[in-house]
C-alpha positions in Angstrom: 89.2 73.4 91.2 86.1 74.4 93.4 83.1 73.2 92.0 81.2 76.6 91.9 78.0 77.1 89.4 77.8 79.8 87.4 73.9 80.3 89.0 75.5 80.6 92.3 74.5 84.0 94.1 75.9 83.4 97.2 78.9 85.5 98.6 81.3 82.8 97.4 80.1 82.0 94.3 80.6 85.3 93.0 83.5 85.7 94.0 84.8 82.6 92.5 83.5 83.9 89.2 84.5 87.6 89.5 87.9 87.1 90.9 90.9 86.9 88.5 91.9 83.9 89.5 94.9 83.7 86.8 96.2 86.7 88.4 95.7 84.6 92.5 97.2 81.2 91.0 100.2 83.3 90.5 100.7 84.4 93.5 100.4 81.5 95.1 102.6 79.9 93.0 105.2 82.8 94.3 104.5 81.8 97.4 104.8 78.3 97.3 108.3 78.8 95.8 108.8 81.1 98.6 108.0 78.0 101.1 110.3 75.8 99.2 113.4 78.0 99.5 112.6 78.6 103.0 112.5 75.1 103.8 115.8 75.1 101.7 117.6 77.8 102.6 118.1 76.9 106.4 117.7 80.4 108.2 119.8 81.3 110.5 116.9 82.6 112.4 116.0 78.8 113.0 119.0 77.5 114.1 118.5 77.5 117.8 115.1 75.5 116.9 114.2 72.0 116.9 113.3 70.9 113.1 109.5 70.8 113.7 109.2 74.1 115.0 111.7 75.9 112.4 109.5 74.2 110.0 106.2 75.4 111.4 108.1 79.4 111.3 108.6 79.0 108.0 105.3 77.9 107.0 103.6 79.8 109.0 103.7 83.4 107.4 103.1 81.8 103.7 99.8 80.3 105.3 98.6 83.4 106.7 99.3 85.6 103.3 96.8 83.0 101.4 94.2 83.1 104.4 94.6 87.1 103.9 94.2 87.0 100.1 91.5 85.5 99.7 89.7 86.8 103.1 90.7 90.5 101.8 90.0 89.1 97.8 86.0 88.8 99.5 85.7 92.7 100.6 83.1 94.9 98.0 85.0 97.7 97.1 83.0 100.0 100.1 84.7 97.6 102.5 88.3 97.3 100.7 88.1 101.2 101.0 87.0 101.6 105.0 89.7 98.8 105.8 92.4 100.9 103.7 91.5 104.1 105.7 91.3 102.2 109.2 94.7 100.2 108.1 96.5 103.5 106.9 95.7 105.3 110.5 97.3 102.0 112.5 100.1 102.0 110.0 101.2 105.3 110.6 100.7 105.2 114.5 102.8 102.2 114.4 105.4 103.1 112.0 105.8 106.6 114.5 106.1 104.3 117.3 109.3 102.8 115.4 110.9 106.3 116.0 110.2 105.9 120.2 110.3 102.7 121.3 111.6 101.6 118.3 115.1 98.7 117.3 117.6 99.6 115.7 118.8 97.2 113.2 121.6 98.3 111.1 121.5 101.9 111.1 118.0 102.0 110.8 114.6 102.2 113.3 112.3 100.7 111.6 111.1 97.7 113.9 109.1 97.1 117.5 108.5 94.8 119.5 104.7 93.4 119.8 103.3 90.3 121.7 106.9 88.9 121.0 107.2 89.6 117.4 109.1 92.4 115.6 107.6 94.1 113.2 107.7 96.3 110.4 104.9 98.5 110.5 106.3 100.7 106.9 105.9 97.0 105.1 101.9 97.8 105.9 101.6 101.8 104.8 102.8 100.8 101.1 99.5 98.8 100.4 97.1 101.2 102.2 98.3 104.7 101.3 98.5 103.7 97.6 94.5 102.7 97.9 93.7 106.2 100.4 95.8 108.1 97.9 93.7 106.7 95.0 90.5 107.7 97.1 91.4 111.2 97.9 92.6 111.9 94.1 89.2 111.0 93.1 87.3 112.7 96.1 89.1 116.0 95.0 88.3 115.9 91.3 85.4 118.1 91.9 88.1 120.9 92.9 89.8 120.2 89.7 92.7 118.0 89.4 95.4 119.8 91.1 93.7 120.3 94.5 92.6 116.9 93.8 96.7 116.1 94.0 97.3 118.6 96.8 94.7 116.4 99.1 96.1 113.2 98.3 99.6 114.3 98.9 98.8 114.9 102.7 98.9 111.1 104.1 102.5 111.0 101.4 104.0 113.8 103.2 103.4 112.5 106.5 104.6 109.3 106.2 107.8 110.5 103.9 108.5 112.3 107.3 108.8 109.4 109.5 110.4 107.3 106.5 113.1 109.9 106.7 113.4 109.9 110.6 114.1 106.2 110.6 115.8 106.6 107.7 114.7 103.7 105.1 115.0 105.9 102.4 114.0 102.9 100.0 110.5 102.7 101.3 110.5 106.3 100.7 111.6 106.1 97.3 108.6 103.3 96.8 105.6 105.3 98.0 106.7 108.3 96.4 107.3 106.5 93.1 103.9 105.2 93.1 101.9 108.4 94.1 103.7 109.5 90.8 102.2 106.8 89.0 99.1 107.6 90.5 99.3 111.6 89.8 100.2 110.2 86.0 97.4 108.3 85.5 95.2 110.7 87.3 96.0 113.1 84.6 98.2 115.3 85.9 99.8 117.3 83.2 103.3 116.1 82.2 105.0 119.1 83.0 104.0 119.0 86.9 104.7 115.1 86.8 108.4 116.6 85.0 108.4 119.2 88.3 107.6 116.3 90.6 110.4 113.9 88.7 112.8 116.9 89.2 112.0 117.2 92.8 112.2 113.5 93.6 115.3 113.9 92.5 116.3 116.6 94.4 115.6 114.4 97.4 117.8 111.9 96.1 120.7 114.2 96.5 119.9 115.2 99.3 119.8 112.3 101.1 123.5 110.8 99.8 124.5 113.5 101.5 122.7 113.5 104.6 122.2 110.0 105.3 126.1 108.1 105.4 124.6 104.7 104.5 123.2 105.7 101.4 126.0 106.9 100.8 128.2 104.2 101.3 126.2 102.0 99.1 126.2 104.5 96.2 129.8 104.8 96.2 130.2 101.3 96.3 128.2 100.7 93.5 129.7 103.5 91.4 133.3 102.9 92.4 133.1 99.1 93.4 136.5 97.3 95.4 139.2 96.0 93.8 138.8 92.2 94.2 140.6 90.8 97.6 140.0 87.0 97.9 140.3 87.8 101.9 137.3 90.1 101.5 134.4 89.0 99.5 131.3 91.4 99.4 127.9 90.5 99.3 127.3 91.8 95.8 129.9 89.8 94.9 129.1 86.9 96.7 125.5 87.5 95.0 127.0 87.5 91.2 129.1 84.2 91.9 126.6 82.6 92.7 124.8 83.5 89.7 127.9 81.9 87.9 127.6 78.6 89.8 124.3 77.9 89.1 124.5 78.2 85.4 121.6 77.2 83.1 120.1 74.8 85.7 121.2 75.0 88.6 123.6 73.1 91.0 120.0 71.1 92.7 118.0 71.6 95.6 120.0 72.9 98.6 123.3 72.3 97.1 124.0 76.1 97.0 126.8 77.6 98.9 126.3 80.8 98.7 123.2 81.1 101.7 126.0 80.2 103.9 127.9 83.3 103.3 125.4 85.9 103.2 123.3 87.0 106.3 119.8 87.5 104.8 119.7 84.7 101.7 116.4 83.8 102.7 115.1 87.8 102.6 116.6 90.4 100.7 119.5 87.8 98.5 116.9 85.2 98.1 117.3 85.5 94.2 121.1 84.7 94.4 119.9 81.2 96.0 117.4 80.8 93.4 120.2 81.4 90.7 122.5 79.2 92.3 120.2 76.3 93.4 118.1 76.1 90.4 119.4 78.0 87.6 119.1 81.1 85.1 115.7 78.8 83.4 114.2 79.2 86.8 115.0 83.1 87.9 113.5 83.5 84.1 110.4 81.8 85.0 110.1 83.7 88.4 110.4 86.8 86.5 108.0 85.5 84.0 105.3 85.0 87.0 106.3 89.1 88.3 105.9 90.3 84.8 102.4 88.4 84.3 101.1 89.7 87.3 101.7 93.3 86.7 101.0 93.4 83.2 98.0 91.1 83.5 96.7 93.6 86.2 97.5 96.4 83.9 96.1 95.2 81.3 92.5 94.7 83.0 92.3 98.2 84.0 92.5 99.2 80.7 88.9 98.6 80.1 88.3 99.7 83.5 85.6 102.7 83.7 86.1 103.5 87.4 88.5 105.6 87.9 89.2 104.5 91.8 89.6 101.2 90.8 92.0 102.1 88.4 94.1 104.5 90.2 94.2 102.2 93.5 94.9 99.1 91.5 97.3 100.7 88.9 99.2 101.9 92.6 99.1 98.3 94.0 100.7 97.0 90.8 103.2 99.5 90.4 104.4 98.7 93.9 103.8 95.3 93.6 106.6 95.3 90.2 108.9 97.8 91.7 109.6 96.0 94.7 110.4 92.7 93.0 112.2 94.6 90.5 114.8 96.6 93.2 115.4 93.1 95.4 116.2 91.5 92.0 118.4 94.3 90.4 120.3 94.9 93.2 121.1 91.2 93.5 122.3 91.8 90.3 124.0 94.3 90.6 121.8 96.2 88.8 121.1 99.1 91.2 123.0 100.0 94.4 122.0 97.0 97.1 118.9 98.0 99.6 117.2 95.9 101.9 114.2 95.0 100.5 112.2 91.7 100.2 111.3 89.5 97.3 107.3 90.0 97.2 105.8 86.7 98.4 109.1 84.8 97.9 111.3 86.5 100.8 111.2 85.1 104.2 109.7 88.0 106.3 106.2 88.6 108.3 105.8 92.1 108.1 106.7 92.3 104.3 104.5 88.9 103.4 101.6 90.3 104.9 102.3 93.6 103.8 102.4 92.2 100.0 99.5 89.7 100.7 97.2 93.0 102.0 97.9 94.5 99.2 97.1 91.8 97.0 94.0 90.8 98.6 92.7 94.5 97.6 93.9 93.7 94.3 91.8 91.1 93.2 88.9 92.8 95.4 89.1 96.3 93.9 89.4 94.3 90.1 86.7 91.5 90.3 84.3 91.7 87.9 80.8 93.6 88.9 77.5 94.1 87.5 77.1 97.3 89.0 78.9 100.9 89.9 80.5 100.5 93.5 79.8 104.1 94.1 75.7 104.3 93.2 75.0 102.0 96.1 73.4 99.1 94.2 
């Protein structure tokens, strides 16, 4: 542990004693689990890599999201705010880009090229529009609360647009779902947040019967294959291994089940965690999602500012439903969609996307002598 005195007035010392650093250890620990599986899983990505290099790839990403939380963890809340706003503007460039020079990876545009990497620019809008969406709710009070919610819709709406045109209607369901939050605990009254529920909805519809994909996976789910030995699916694939790990787990890369599915290290890493280590194990990764959120929540409930509460209340809700739609849909819980484990996943643009996110976090929620907004 750093050796920090409480006297300290320098930059680092209070941060050291303002920052939840319960809430940080956690994450780390996510990610440290996500190097281990990584290193376990044996990518497919990696095969046409020597060992040392496949190793540095998979290490590299988990160092860089602790570098960012704890370089973004530093920001006063002024500077978590300008950085939001600047990130938000690149994010939304980028993730238009997508839609012109843009991949496409099963069925979807959603990743470029850039200096040699692909990325996912949509993995970066989640953190930022949930802490500009916080800012603008708050900025519009003074018009009362529904003009409040009518400016802070605007960056939602634009990005649900180019959600659509890629499609990745999951992203789209995540943003929207925490503006909601936000609009909830912003006040709105619980007939317009019934009205926006309804619409969401709406949208829902809509796009099974727009998009084929969607489709496709919600009749799957609702009307699930007879079982064909010659024709396993991935769900399937996902619940067996489940079974094989039992209460402990079959050990350490023993799992068979990472062979068979394309993206075990990303969006069916929790199958390989269920069949290498066992249902004690997914409990205590849950246990470590769970304790994050409601720890988080929690704080803000004795939180006077209500920025800081909206933007961090947004963080955590996306931080939570994003674990909890990779893990229930490994589960079978929900129709599949490819999204990552938070911090666990193997993936650059959603590790840093999570790790941004984060970083504001514990920024916007360290403890502070003094109101943010009365320039002391």
């Amino acid at each position: 542990m750093m050796d920090v005195s409480r006297t300290d007035t320098s930059t680092l010392g209070r941060w050291w004693w303002g920052v939840d650093r319960w809430t940080m250890g956690a994450l780390f620990l996510l990610i440290i689990m996500g190097c281990l599986m990584a290193l376990a899983t044996g990518s497919s990505r990696m095969r046409d890599l020597s060992a040392a290099a496949a190793t540095f790839r998979q290490l590299f990403f988990p160092t860089l999201a602790i570098c960012i939380i704890v370089s973004v963890s530093l920001m006063p809340v002024r500077g978590v705010v300008r950085f939001a706003f600047l990130g938000l503007a690149a994010a939304i460039f980028l993730t238009a880009l997508t839609l012109v020079i843009g991949t496409e990876i099963k069925g979807g545009r959603r990743w470029i090229h850039l200096l040699g990497q692909s990325i996912q620019p949509s993995e970066f809008l989640k953190p930022f529009l949930a802490v500009c969406c916080a800012w603008l709710m708050v900025w519009g009070q003074k018009y009362g609360k529904f003009a409040a919610m009518l400016v802070a819709v605007i960056p939602v709406l634009i990005a649900a647009l180019i959600l659509k045109q890629q499609p990745d209607v999951g992203m789209l369901v995540v943003i929207v779902s925490v503006f909601m939050a936000q609009c909830f605990m912003a006040g709105l009254p619980m007939m317009l947040v019934g009205i926006g529920a309804v619409g969401a909805a709406a949208l829902g519809v809509l796009a099974y019967f727009m998009h084929g994909h969607v489709r496709m996976r919600i009749d799957t789910y609702l009307n699930p294959p007879a079982p064909n030995p010659g024709s396993i699916t991935q769900e399937e694939r996902s619940l067996m291994a489940f079974g094989n790990g039992g209460l402990w787990g079959r050990g350490p890369g023993e799992g068979t089940v990472k062979t068979h599915l394309p993206d075990a290290d990303a969006d069916f890493v929790f199958a390989v965690l269920g069949e290498e280590y066992g249902l004690m194990f997914c409990m205590a990764v849950i246990t470590i999602f769970a304790f994050v959120v409601l720890r988080g929540l929690a704080r803000l409930t004795k939180e006077r500012d209500l920025f800081v509460a909206l933007s961090a209340s947004g963080l955590l809700v996306q931080f939570g439903l994003q674990a909890f739609i990779n893990m229930g849909s490994t589960l079978r819980l929900i129709p599949t969609k490819g999204m990552t484990l938070p911090l666990v996943s193997y993936g650059g643009s959603s590790m840093i996307g999570i790790a941004l996110g984060m970083g504001m976090l514990l920024a916007l929620t360290r403890r502070r002598h003094y109101r943010w907004n009365e320039g002391a």
